[in-house]
LOTITOR-938351 format. One record per residue (C-alpha): residue number from 1; x, y, z. Coordinates in nm, 2 decimals. Layout:
BEGIN
+-----+--------+--------+--------+
!  nr !     xx !     yy !     zz !
+-----+--------+--------+--------+
! NUM !      X !      Y !      Z !
...
+-----+--------+--------+--------+
END
This chain:
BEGIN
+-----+--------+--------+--------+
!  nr !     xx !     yy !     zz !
+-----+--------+--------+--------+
!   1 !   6.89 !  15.67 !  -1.48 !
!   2 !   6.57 !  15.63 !  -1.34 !
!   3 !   6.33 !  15.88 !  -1.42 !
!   4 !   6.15 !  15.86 !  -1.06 !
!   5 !   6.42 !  16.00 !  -0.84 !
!   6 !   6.46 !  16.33 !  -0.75 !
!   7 !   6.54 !  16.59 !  -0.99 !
!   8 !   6.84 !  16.73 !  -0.79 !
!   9 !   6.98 !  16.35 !  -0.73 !
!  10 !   6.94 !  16.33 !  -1.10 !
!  11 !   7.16 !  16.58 !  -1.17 !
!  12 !   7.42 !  16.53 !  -0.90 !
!  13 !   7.42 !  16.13 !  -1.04 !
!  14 !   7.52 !  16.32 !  -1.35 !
!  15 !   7.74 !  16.44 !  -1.24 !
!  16 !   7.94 !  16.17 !  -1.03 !
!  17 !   7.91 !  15.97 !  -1.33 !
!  18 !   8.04 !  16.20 !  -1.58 !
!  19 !   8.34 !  16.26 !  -1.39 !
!  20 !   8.35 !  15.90 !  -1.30 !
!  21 !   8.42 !  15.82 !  -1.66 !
!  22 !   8.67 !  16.07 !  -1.74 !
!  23 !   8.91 !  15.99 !  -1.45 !
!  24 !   8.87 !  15.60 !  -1.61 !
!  25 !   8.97 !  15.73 !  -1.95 !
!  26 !   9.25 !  15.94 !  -1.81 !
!  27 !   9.40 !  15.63 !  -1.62 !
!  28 !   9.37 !  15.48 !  -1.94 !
!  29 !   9.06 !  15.26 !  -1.86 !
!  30 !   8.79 !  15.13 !  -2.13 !
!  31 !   8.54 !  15.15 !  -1.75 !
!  32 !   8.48 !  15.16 !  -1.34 !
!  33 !   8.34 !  14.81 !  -1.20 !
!  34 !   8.27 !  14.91 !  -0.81 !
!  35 !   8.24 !  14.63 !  -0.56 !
!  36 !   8.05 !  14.67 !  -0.24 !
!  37 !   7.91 !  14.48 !   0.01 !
!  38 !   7.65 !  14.46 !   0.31 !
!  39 !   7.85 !  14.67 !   0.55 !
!  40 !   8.03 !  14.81 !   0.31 !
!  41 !   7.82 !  14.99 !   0.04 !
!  42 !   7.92 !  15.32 !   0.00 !
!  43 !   8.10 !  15.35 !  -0.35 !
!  44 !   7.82 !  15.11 !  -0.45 !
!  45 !   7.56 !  15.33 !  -0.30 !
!  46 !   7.71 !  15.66 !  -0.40 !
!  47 !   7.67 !  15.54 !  -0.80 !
!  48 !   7.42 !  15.29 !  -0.80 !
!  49 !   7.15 !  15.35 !  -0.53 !
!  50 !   7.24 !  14.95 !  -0.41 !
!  51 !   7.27 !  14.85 !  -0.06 !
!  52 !   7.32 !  14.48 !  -0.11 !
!  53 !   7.12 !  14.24 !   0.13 !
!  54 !   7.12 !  13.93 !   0.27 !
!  55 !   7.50 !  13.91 !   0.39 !
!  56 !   7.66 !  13.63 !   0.56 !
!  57 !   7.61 !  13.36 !   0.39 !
!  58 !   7.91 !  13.12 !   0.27 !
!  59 !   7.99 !  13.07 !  -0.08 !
!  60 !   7.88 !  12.70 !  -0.15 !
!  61 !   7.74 !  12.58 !  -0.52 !
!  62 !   7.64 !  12.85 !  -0.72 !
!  63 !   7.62 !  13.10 !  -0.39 !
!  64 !   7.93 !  13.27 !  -0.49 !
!  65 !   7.95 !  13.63 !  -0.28 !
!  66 !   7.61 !  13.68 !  -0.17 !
!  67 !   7.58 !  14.03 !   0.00 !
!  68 !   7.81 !  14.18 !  -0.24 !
!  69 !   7.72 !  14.39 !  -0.55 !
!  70 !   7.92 !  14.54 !  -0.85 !
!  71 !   7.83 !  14.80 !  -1.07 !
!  72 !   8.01 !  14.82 !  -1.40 !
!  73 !   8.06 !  15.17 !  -1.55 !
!  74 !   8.17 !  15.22 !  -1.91 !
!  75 !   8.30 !  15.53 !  -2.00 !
!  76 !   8.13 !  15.55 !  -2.36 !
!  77 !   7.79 !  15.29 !  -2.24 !
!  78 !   7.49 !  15.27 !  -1.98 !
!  79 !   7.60 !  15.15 !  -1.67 !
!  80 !   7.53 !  14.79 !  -1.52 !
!  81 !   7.42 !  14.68 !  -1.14 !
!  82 !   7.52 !  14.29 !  -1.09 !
!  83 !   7.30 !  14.22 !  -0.76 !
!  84 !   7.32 !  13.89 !  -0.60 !
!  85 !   6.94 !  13.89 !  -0.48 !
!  86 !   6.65 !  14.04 !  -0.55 !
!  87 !   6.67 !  14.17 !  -0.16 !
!  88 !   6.81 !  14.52 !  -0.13 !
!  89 !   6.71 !  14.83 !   0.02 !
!  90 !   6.55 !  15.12 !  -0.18 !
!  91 !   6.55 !  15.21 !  -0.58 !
!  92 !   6.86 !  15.16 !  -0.76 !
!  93 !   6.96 !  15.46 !  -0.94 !
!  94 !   7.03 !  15.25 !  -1.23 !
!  95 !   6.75 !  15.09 !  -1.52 !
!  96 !   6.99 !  14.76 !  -1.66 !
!  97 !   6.96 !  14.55 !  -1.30 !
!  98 !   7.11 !  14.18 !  -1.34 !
!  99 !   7.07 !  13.91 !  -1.09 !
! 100 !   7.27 !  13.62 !  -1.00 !
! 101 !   7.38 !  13.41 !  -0.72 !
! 102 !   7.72 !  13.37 !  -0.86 !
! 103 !   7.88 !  13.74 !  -0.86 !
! 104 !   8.22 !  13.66 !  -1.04 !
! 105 !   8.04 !  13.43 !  -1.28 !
! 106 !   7.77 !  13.80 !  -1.35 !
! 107 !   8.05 !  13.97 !  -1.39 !
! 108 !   8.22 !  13.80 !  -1.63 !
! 109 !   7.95 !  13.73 !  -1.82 !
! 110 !   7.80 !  14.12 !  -1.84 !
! 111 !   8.13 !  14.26 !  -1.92 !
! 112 !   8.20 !  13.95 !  -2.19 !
! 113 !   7.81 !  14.13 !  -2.32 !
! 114 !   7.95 !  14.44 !  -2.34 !
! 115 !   8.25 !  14.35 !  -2.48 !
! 116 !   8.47 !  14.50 !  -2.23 !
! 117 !   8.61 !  14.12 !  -2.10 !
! 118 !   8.94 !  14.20 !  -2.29 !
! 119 !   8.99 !  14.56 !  -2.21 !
! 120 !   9.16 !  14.82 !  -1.91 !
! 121 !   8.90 !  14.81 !  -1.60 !
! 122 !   8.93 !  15.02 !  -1.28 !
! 123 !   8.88 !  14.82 !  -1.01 !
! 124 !   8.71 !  14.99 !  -0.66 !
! 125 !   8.67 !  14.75 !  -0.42 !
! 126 !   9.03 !  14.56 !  -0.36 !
! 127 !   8.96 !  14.66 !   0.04 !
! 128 !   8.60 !  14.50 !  -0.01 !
! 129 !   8.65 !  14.22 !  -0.19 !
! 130 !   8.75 !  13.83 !  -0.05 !
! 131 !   9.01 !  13.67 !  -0.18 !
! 132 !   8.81 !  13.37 !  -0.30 !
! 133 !   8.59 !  13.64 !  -0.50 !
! 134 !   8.88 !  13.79 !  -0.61 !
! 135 !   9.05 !  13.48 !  -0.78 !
! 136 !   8.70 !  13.34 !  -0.91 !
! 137 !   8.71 !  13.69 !  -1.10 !
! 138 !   9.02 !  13.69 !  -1.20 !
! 139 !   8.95 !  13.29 !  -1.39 !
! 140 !   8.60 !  13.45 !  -1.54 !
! 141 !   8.80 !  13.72 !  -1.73 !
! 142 !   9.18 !  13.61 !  -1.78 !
! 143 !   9.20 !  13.87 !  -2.06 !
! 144 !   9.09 !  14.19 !  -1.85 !
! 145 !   9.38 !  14.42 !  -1.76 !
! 146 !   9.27 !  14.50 !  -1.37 !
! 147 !   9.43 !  14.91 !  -1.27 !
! 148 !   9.34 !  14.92 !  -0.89 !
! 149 !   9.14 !  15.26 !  -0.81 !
! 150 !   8.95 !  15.27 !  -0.48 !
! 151 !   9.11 !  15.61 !  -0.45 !
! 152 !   8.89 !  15.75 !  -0.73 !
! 153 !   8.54 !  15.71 !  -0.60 !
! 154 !   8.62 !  15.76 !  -0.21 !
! 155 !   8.79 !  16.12 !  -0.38 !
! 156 !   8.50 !  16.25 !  -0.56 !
! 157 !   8.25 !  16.13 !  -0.28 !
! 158 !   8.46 !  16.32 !   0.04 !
! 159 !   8.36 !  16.65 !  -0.09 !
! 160 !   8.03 !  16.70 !  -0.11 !
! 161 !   7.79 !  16.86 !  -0.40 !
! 162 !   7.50 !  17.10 !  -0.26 !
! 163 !   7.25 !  16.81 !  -0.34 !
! 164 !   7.43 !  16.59 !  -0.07 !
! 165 !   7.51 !  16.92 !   0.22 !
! 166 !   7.14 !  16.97 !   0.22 !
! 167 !   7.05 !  16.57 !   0.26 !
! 168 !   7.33 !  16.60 !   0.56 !
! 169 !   7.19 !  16.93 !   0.68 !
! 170 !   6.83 !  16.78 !   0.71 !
! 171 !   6.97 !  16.47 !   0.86 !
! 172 !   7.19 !  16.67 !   1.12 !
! 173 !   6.84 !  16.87 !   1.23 !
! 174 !   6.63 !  16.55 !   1.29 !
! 175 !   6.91 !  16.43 !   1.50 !
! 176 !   6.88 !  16.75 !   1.73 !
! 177 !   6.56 !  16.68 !   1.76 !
! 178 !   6.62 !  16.36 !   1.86 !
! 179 !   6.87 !  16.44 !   2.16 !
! 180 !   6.65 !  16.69 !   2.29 !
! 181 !   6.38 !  16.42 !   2.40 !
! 182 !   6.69 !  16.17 !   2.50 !
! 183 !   6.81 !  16.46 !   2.71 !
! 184 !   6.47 !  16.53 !   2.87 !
! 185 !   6.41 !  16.14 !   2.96 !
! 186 !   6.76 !  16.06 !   3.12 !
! 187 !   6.71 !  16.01 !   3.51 !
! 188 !   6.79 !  15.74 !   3.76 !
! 189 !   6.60 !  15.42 !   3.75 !
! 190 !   6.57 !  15.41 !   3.35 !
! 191 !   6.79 !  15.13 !   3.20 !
! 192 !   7.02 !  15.20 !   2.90 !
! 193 !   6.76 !  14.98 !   2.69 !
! 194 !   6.49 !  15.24 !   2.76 !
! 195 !   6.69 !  15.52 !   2.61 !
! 196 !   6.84 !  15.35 !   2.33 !
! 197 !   6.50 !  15.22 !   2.26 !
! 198 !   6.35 !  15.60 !   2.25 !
! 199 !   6.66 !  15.70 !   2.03 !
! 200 !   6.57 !  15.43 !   1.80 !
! 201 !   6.18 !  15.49 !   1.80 !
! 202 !   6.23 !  15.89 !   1.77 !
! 203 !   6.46 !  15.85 !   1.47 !
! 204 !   6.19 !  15.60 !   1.31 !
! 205 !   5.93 !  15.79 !   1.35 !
! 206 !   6.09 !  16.11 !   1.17 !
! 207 !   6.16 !  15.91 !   0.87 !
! 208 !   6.54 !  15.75 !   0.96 !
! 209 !   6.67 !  15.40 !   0.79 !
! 210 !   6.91 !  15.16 !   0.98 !
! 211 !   6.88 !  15.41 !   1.33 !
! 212 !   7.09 !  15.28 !   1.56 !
! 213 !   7.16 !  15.39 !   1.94 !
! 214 !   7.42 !  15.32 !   2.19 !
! 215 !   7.36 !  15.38 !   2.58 !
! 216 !   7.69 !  15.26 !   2.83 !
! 217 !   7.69 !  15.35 !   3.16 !
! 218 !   7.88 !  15.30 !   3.50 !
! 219 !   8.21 !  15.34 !   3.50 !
! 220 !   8.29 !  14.99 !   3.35 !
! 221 !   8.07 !  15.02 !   3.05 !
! 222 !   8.10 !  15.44 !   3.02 !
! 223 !   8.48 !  15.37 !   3.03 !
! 224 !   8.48 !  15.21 !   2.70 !
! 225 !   8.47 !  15.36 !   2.35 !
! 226 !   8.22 !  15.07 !   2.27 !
! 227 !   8.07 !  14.85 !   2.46 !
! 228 !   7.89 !  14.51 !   2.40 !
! 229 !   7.60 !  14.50 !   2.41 !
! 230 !   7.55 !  14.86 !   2.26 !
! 231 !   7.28 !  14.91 !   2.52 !
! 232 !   7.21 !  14.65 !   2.85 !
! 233 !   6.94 !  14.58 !   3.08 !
! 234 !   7.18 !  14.76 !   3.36 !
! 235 !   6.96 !  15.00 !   3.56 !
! 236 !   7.11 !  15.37 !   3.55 !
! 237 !   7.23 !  15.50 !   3.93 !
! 238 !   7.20 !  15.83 !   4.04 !
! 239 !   7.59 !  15.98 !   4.00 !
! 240 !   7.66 !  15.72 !   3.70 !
! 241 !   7.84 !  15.84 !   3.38 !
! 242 !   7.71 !  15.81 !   3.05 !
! 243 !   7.71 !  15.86 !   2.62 !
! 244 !   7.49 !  15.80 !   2.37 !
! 245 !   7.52 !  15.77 !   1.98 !
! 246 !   7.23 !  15.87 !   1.81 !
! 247 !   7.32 !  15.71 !   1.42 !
! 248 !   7.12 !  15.62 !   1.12 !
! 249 !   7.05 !  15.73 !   0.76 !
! 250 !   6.84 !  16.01 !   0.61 !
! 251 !   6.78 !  16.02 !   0.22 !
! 252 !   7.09 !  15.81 !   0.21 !
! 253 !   7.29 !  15.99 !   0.39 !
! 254 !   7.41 !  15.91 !   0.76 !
! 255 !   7.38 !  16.11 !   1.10 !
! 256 !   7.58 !  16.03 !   1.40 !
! 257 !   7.69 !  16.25 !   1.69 !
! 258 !   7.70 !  16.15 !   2.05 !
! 259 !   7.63 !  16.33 !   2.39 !
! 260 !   7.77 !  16.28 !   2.78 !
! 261 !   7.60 !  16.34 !   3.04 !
! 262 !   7.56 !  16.23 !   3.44 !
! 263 !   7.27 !  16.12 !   3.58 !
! 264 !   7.19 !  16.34 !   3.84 !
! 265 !   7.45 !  16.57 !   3.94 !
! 266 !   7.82 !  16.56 !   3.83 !
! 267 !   8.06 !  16.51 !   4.10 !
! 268 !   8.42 !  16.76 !   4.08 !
! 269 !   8.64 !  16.47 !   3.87 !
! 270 !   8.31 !  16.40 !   3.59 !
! 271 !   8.29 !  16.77 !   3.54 !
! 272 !   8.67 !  16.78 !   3.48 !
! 273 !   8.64 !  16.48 !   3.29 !
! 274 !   8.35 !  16.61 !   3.07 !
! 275 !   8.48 !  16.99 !   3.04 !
! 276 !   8.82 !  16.88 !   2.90 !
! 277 !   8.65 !  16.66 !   2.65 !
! 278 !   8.43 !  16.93 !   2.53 !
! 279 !   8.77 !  17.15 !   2.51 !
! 280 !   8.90 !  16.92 !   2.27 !
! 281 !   8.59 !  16.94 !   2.05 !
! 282 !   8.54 !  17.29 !   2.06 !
! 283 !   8.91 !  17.33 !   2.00 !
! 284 !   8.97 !  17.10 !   1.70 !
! 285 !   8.68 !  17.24 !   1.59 !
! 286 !   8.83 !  17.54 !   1.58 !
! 287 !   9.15 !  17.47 !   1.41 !
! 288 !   8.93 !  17.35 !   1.09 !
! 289 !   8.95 !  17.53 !   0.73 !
! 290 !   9.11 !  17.45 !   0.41 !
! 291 !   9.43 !  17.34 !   0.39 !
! 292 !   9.47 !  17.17 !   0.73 !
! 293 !   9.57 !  16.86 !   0.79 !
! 294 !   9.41 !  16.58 !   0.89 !
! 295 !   9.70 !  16.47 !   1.12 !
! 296 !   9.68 !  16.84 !   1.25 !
! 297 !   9.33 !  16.80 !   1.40 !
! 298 !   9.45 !  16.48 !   1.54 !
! 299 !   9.71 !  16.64 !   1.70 !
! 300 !   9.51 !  16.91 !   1.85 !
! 301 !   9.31 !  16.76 !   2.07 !
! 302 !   9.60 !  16.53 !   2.14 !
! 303 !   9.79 !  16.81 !   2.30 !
! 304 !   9.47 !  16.91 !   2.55 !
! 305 !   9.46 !  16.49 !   2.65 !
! 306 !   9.85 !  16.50 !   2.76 !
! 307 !   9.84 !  16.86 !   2.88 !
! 308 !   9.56 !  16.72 !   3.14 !
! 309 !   9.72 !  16.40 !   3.17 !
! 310 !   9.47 !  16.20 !   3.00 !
! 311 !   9.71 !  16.07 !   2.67 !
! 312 !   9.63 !  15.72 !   2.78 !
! 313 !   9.24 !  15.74 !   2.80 !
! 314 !   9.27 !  15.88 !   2.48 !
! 315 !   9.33 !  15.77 !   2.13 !
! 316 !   9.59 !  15.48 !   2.03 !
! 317 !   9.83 !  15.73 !   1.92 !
! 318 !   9.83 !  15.81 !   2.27 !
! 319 !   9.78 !  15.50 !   2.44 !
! 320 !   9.46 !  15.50 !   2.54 !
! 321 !   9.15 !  15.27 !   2.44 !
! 322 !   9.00 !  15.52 !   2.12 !
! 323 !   9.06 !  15.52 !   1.75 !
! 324 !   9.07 !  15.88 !   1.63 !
! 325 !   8.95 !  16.25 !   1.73 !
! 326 !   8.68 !  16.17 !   1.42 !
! 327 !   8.63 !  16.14 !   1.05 !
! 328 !   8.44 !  16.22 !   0.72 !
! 329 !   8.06 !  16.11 !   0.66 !
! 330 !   7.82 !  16.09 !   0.36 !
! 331 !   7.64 !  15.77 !   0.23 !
! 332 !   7.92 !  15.59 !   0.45 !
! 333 !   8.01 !  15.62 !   0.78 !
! 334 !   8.38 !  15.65 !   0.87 !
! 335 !   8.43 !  15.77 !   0.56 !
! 336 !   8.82 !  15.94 !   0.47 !
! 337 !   9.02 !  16.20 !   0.58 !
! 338 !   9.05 !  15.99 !   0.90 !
! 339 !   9.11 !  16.23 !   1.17 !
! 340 !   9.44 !  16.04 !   1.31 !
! 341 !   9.77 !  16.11 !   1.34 !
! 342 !   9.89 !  15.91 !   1.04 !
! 343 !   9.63 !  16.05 !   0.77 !
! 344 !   9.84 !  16.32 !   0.56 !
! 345 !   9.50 !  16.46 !   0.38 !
! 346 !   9.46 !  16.82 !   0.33 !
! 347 !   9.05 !  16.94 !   0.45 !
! 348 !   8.88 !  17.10 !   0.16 !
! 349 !   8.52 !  17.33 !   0.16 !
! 350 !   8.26 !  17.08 !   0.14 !
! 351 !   8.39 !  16.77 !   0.31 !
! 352 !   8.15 !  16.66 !   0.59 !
! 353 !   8.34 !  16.56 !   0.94 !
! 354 !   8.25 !  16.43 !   1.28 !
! 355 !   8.45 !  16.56 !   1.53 !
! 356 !   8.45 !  16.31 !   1.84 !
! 357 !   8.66 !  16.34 !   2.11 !
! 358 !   8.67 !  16.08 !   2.40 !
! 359 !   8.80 !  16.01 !   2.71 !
! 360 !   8.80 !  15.66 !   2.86 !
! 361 !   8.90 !  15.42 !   3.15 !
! 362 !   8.92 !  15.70 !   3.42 !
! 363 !   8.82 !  15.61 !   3.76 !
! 364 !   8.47 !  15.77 !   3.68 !
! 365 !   8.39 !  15.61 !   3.36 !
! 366 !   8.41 !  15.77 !   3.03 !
! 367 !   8.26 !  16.03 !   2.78 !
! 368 !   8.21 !  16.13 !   2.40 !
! 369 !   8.08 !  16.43 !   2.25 !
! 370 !   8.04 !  16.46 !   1.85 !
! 371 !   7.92 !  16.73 !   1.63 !
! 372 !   7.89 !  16.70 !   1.27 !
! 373 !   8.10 !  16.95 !   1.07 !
! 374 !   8.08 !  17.14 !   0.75 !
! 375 !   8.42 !  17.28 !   0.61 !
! 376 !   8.35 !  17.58 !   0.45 !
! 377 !   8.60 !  17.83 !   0.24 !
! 378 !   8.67 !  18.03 !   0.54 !
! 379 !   8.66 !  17.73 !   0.84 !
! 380 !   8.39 !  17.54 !   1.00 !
! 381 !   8.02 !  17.58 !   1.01 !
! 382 !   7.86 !  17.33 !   1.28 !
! 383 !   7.59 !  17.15 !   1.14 !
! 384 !   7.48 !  17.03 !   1.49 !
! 385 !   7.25 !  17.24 !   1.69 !
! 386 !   7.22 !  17.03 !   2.00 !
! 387 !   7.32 !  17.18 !   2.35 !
! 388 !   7.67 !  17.00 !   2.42 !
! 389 !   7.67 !  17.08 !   2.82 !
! 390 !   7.41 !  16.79 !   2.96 !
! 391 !   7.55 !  16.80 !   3.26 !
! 392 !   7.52 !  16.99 !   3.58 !
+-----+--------+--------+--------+
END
């Protein structure tokens, strides 16, 4: 472990590690190798400080999975990062860094190192990896005894230690901030560039990696969960719906909530619009504490949709356009319990959510409004301050 981070990170690190290792041992494995990649980090960031870089490319030659990254934990030796560049973001929590193009071929040969290339491994990654990485892995170590085990990290990381609460809690305040100057600049004539430019620039400024902003508009692009381009050059009308998502990472860990709003004044069918959304919020907010469901929550605000008659602007379940009512975050966005019908996990104090209910492809447009969400032993504490009501 590197001796320059944080004392607190230090000991949460520890921590993950230590129990890392003895849920390897009591599946019967000699270690943990975790595969991440570009857009997919977060078991690899969450043990190993390692955002890989420079994704895209094809595998031609020697360039055999460049974007990805593994990290190979023993349970009784130091851990291993395989990176394949020297291009990545930040200091990796771990000292022994190895570097090569080809990532099966620096797999095989670190674990053959360690002598671990004929033992048990837990493998975390099967949902990351591509199946020509895969197979290139599986001819560098015939002898290794693969024991799938993506559950194990994504586990320990949905509920959160007191080291990561307080990164979310400080990341969850800078994005109130944020919407407070977003809120004050909306107006007619403004294009959805200029305030997903400000979003972006605000959230720079206070010290936000990867920031990232959406503005729709109009009832075409308002109407859609997501839109293409995120934000466009369309100029903003007086009586036009809209949402924004205000996202990005502090110390590691990611923000994202989203706010509706009109410009100008809202007409009788926005207001309904936007007051039955923030219904479904407040109430499936309101259903959280331990024990509950995932599907439950899903089903909450499910209920309000259909008792208004909105099932099909809704979620899938439903028939309409979105995905879910919201889901978990830490290092990784859209991290599990999915809120969704189908997702049987039980909440537990210290998970993180984002509760975001939306309503789409009405004749008026469409509208989101998130809140980040702490479950606590006795319900919910609401870790975002912002104003919800932004319209008039």
């Amino acid at each position: 472990m590197r001796s320059e981070l944080p004392e607190a990170l230090q000991q949460d690190l520890a921590r993950r590690w230590r129990v890392c290792r003895s849920l390897s041992a009591e599946r019967g494995c000699d270690g943990l190798l975790v595969v991440g990649r570009t857009d997919r980090p977060g078991d690899l960031y969450y043990l190993a400080g390692h955002r890989p870089g420079m994704g895209g490319h094809v595998s031609r030659g020697r360039i055999r999975g460049r974007g990805f990254g593994a990290l190979f934990l023993p349970v009784d030796a130091p851990l291993v990062l395989m990176t394949t560049t020297a291009f990545f973001e930040g200091i990796p929590f771990v000292q022994d860094v190895r570097t090569d193009s080809d990532l099966p071929q620096l797999i095989g040969d670190t674990l053959h190192s360690l002598h671990a290339d004929g033992g048990t491994i837990a493998l975390v990654g099967e949902d990351v990896l591509t199946l020509l990485l895969h197979r290139e892995l599986l001819q560098h170590l015939p002898r290794v005894r693969w024991v799938p085990a993506d559950d194990l990290v994504m586990n320990l990381r949905s509920q959160k230690s007191p080291y990561e609460i307080a990164c979310l809690r400080r990341g969850a305040a800078i994005a109130d901030q944020v919407g407070e100057k977003v809120r004050a600049l909306i107006k007619p004539g403004l294009t959805e560039l200029d305030i997903s430019a400000c979003i972006v620039e605000e959230l720079t400024h206070m010290g936000v990696t990867r920031a990232l902003a959406t503005c729709q508009s109009g009832v075409q692009r308002s109407g859609e969960p997501i839109a293409y381009p995120l934000a466009s050059s369309r100029v903003i009308e007086a009586g036009d719906m809209l949402h924004m998502e205000i996202n990005g990472a502090y110390d590691g860990y990611l923000i994202d909530i989203c706010r509706s709003t009109v410009a100008g004044r809202a007409n009788r069918e926005q207001r309904r619009l936007l007051g039955v959304a923030l219904e479904m919020l407040e109430t499936t907010i309101g259903a959280i504490r331990p024990g509950v469901r995932a599907a439950e929550l899903g089903a909450v605000a499910g209920r309000i949709a259909q008792r208004e008659g909105l099932g099909r602007s809704f979620t899938l379940e439903y028939g309409g356009p979105g995905t879910y009512v919201g889901h978990a975050i830490g290092v990784g966005v859209d991290e599990p319990p999915v809120l969704g019908l189908d997702d049987p996990t039980p909440l537990a104090a210290g998970m993180v959510l984002t509760i975001e209910p939306g309503l789409y492809r009405t004749p008026v447009g469409g509208c989101r409004i998130e809140d980040e969400i702490l479950v606590t032993g006795e319900g919910a504490e609401v870790l975002t301050a912002l104003e919800r009501v932004w319209w008039g």
